[in-house]
VEXMAR-193327 format. One record per residue: x, y, z of N, C-alpha, C in turn; residue in three letters. Coordinates in steps of 0.1 Angstrom, whole numbers, plus 5000, padded with zeros to 4 digits. Example, Ala and Ser with C-alpha at 12.3 -4.5 7.8 and 13.67 -1.06 7.14 Angstrom:
! residues 2
513249435078512349555078513249675078Ala 512849785071513749895071512950005079Ser 
//
This chain:
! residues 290
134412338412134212278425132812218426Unk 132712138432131312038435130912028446Unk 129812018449129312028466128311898465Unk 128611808469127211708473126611708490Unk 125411738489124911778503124111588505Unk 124511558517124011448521122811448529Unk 121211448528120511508534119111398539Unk 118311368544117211278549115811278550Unk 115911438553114311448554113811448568Unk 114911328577114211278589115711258599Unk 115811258613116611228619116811048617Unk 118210988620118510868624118610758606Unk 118210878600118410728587119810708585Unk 121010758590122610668589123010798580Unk 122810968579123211018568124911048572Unk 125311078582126111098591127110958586Unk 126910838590127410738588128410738575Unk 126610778567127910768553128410868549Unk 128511008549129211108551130411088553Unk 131011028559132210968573132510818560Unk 131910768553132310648552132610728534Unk 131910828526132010898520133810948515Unk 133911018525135111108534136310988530Unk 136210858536137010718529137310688512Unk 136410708507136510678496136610788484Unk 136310908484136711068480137611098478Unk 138611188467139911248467139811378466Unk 140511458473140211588474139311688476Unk 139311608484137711698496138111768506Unk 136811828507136711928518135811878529Unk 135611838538133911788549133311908555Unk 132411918553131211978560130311958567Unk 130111948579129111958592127912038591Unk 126912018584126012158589124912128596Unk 124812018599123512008613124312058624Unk 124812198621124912278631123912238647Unk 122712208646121912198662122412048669Unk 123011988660123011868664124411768658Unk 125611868656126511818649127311668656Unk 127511578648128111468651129511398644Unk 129611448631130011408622131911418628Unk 132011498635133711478643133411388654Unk 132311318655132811208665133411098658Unk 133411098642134011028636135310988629Unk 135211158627136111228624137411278628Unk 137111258642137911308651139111428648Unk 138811568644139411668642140111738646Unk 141311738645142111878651142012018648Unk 141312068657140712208655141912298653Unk 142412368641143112488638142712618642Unk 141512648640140512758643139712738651Unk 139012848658137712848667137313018664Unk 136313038660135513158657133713138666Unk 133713278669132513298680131813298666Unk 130413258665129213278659128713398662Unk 128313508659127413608660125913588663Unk 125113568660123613588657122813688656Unk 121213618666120513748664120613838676Unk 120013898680119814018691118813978702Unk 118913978717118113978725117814158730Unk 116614148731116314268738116114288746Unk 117114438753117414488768116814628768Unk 115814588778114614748781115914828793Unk 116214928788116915038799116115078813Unk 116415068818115015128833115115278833Unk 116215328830116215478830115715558821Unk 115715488807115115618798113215538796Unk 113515388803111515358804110415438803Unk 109615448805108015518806107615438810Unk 107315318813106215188810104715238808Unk 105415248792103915298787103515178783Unk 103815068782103114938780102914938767Unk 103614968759103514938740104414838737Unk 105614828744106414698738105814568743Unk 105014558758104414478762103014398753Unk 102414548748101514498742101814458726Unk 103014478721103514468706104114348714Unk 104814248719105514178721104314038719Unk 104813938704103513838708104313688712Unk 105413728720105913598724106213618740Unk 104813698744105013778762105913768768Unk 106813798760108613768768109113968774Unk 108214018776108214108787107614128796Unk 107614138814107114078820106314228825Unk 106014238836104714338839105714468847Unk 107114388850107914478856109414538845Unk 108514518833109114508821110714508821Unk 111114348825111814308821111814208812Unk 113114168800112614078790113213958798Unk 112413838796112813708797114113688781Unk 115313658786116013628777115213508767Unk 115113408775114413248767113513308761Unk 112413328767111113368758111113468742Unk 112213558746112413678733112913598724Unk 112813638712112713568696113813648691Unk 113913798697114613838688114513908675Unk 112813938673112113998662112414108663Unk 112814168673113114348674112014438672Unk 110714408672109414478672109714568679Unk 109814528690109914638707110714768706Unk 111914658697113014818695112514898684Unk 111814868674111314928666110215038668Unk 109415018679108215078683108615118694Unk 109515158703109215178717109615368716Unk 108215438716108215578717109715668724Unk 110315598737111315668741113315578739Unk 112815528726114215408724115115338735Unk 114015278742114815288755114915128755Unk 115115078742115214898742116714928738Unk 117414848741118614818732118314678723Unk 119214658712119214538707120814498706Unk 121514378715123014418715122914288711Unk 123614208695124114138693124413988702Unk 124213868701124813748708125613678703Unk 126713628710126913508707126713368710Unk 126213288695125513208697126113068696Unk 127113028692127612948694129612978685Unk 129812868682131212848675131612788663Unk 132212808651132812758641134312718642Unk 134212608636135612558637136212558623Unk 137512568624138312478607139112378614Unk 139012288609140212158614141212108607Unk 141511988612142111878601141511748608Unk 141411698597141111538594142111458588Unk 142111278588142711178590142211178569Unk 141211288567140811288554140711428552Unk 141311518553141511628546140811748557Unk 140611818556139811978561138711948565Unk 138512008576136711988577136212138581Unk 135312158584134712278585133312238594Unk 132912268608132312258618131912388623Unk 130612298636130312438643129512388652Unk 129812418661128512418673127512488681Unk 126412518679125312588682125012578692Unk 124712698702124712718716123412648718Unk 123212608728121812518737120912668733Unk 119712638726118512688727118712828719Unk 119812778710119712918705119512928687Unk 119113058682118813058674119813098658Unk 118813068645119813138634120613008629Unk 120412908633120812798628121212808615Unk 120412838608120312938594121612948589Unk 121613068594122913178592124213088592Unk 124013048600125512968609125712828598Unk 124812738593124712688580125612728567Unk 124812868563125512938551126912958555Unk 127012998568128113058571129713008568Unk 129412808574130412718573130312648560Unk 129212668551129212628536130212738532Unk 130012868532131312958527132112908530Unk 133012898542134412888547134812718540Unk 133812678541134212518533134712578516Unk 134112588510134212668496135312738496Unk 135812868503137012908504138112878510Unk 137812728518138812658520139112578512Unk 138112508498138312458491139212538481Unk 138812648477139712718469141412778469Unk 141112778484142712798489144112648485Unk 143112528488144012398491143612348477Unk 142812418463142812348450142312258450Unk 141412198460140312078466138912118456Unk 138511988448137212028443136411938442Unk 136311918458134811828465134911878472Unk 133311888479132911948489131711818500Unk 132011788507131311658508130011678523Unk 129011778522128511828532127511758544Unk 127911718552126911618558125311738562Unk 124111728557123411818556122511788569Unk 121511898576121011868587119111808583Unk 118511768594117711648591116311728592Unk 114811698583114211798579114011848565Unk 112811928565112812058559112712208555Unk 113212248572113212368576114412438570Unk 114812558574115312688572116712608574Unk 117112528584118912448582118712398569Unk 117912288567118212248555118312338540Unk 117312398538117612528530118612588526Unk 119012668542120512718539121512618531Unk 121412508536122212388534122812318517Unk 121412328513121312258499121212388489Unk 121012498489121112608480122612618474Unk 122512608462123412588451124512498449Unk 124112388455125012268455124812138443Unk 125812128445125612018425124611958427Unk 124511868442123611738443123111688455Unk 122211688458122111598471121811458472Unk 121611398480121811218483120711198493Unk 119511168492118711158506118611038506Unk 119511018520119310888525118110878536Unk 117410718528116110708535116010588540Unk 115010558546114910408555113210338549Unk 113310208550112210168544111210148554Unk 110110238563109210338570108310408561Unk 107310398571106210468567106610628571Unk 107310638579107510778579108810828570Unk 109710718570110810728561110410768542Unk 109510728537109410728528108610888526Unk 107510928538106811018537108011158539Unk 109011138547109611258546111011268538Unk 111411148528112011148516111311198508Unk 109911198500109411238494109011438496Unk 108911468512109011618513110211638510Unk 111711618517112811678512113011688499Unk 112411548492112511568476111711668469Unk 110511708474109811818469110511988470Unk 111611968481112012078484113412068477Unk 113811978472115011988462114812048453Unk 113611988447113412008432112912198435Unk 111912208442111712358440113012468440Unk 114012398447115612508442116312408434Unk 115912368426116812268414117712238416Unk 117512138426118712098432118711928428Unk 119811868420119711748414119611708426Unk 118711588427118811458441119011298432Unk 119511278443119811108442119111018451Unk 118710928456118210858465118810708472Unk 119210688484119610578486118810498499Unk 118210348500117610268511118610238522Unk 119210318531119610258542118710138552Unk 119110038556118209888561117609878553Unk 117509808538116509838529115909658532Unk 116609578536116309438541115609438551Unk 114409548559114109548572112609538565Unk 112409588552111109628548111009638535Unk 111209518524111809498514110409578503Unk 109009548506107909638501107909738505Unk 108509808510108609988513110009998507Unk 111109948502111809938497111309958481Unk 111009868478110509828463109610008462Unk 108610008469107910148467108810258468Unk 109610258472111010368476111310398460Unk 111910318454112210308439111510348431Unk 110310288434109210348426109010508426Unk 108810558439108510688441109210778432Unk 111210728434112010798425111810798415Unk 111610658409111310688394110310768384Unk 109210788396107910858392108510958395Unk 109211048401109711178408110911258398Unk 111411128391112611158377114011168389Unk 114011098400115211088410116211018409Unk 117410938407118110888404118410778418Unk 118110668418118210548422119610488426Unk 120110488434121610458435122110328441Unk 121210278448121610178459121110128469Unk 121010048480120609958490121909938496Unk 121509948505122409928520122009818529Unk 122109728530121209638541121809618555Unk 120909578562120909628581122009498583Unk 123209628595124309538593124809608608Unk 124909518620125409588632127309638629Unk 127309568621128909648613128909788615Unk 127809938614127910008617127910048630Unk 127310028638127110038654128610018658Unk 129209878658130609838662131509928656Unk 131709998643132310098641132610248644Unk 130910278647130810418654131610388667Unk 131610288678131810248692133210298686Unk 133910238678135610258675135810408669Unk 135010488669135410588659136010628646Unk 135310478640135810478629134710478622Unk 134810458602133810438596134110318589Unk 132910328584132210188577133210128573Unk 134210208559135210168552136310138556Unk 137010168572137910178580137710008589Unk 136110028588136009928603135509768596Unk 134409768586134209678578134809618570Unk 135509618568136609578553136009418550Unk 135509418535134909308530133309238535Unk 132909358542131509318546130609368535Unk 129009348536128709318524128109528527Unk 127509598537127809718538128809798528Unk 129209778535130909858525131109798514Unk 130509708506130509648492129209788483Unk 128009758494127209838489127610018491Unk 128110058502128410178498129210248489Unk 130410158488131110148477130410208463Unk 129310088464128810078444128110248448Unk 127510298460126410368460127810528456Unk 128110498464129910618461130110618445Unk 130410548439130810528425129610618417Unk 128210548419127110668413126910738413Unk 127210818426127010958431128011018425Unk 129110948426130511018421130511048402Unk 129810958391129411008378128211058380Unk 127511088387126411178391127411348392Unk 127711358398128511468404129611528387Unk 130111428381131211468373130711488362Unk 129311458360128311448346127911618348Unk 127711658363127211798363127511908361Unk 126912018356127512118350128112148364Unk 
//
């Protein structure tokens, strides 16, 4: 089984797009959502949810009034002042570090579990997908990541599926992490930007440190053809694999409006000519790998 994680570095470079345009041209896949904070990828998708499972998380802490003291230790151990003077906890404010419950002399914190948002299993117009939605403002994104990368995997195993096609979330934090650990390959789609280029080159630094093969591709690479040309360069100096150019084409915009993708909505545009070739690379990228 293969997992390609589709990933950016940065919000808005189209990774979503081609995930979805991906999903078109693929045999025997599985899709994956894991920008759990920010998931989009079934607006394209448009999925019939089979499943719905609560998310678990972390723990808010609830001070008891009856076995209290207010000896003022959890107040003073608390460094995100999310206990207030009449020691109660501000839900928002607490993190969830459990200091308080750990230290409070008369155990009079509880720590009770939350639920933090939902996981889905579906079906798609292209096979299984595996989703989730993250409650407003809440945490463990993390977790919830790893979580739906499993169920993708042993959904792939169940249905003899051996693609895993993961749309990955945007960054280099703890989502993405969870995200890209132990997956054949990732694909960071970048834009030709001065910030585009600078946070292609961190996700790339963060590939390589979990040896994670990457590939590289210029979404609008016609907007900025010398940050383009330097884009290649970077890879090459980086030992990254070079895949393709996409050029700026309101062909996607008018597709997302229809809910459809690229390869659905474009037919014979010069987009879908290029993701095509960029599909094909990734795809002997992926089947070359152990």
């Amino acid at each position: 089984m293969k997992e390609l994680v589709v990933i950016s570095g940065k919000g808005g470079t189209g990774k979503t797009s081609l995930t979805a345009a991906f999903a078109a041209l693929a045999e025997n896949r599985v899709l994956c959502d894991a920008d759990v904070d920010a998931a989009d990828l079934h607006l394209l998708m448009a999925p019939e949810i089979k499943t719905r499972t609560d998310f678990i998380g972390g723990g808010i802490a609830e001070i008891n009034p009856d076995k209290c003291t207010r000896c003022g230790l959890c107040r003073e151990m608390c460094r995100f002042s999310a206990i207030s003077k009449d020691f109660i906890v501000d839900a928002i404010a607490c993190e969830g570090c459990g200091v308080c419950v750990d230290f409070c002399p008369e155990q009079a914190i509880d720590f009770p579990a939350q639920v933090c948002g939902q996981w889905f299993v579906s079906d798609t117009r292209y096979g299984p997908m595996v989703h989730a939605r993250l409650g407003i403002a809440e945490e463990n994104s993390g977790k919830l990541v790893t979580l739906i990368r499993q169920q993708a995997k042993k959904l792939a195993q169940e249905q003899n599926l051996d693609l895993i096609i993961t749309d990955g979330p945007p960054g280099i934090g703890c989502p993405v992490i969870a995200s890209i650990g132990g997956a054949t390959g990732v694909l960071i789609v970048t834009e030709p930007t001065v910030s585009g280029v600078h946070d292609m080159e961190r996700v790339a630094q963060l590939a390589a440190h979990f040896n994670i093969p990457a590939m590289v591709c210029v979404n609008k690479y016609d907007l900025n053809p010398d940050q383009t040309t330097a884009i290649e360069k970077i890879a090459e100096q980086q030992g990254i694999l070079f895949v393709g150019r996409i050029p700026f084409d309101p062909v996607f915009t008018k597709s997302m409006i229809q809910g459809k993708n690229i390869i659905e909505y474009g037919n014979g545009s010069k987009p879908v000519e290029a993701v095509t070739q960029i599909w094909k690379a990734v795809s002997r990228q992926l089947d070359n790998a152990r």
